[in-house]
N, C-alpha and C positions, 0 to 999 in steps of 0.2 A: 687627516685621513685622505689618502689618495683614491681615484678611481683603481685601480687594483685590487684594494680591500675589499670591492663588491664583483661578485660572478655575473657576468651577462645573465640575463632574465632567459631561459627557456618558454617558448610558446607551450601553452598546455594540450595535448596529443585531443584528438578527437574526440569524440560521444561515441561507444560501443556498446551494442545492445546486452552484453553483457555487463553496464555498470548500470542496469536497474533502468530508472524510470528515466524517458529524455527529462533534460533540464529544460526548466521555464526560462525562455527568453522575452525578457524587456527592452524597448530600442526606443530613444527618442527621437525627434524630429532636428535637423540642424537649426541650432541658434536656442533649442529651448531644452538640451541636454544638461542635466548636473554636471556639479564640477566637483572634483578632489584640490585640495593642494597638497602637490609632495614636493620634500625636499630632494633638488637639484643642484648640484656644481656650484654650491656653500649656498643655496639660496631658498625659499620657498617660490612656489611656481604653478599657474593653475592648468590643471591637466581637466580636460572635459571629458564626459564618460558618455561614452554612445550608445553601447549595448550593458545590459546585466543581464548573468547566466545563473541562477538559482540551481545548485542538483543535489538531489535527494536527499543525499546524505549528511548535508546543513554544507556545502561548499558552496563561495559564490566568487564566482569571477565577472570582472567588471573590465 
C-alpha cells in the first residue's frame, strides 16, 4: 500500500455557535500528555496527544 492510497488529513473547520454547545476542552501539561500509537510509513509510532475536544454530539477530536 502506497502513500497515495491515503488523502491528506483536512484540519477540522472551527466551533460555530450554530453547532450547539462549545465543545469541552482537555490539555495536558508537556511531558505528562497521553499518547496513541498509529500506524506510520509500515510502522507503529507514538504520537502524543496534547488537547482533547469532546462536542456535543458524541464527536471528539484529539
Amino acid at each position: 500500500m502506497s502513500t497515495e492510497d491515503f488523502p491528506e488529513p483536512e484540519p477540522a473547520r472551527p466551533w460555530r455557535p450554530e453547532d450547539g454547545p462549545r465543545p469541552k476542552v482537555t490539555t495536558w501539561p508537556t511531558g505528562k500528555d497521553p499518547a496513541l500509537k498509529v500506524w506510520s510509513h509500515v510502522r507503529w509510532r507514538r504520537a502524543s496527544v496534547m488537547a482533547r475536544q469532546d462536542w456535543a454530539e458524541g464527536r471528539v477530536w484529539t
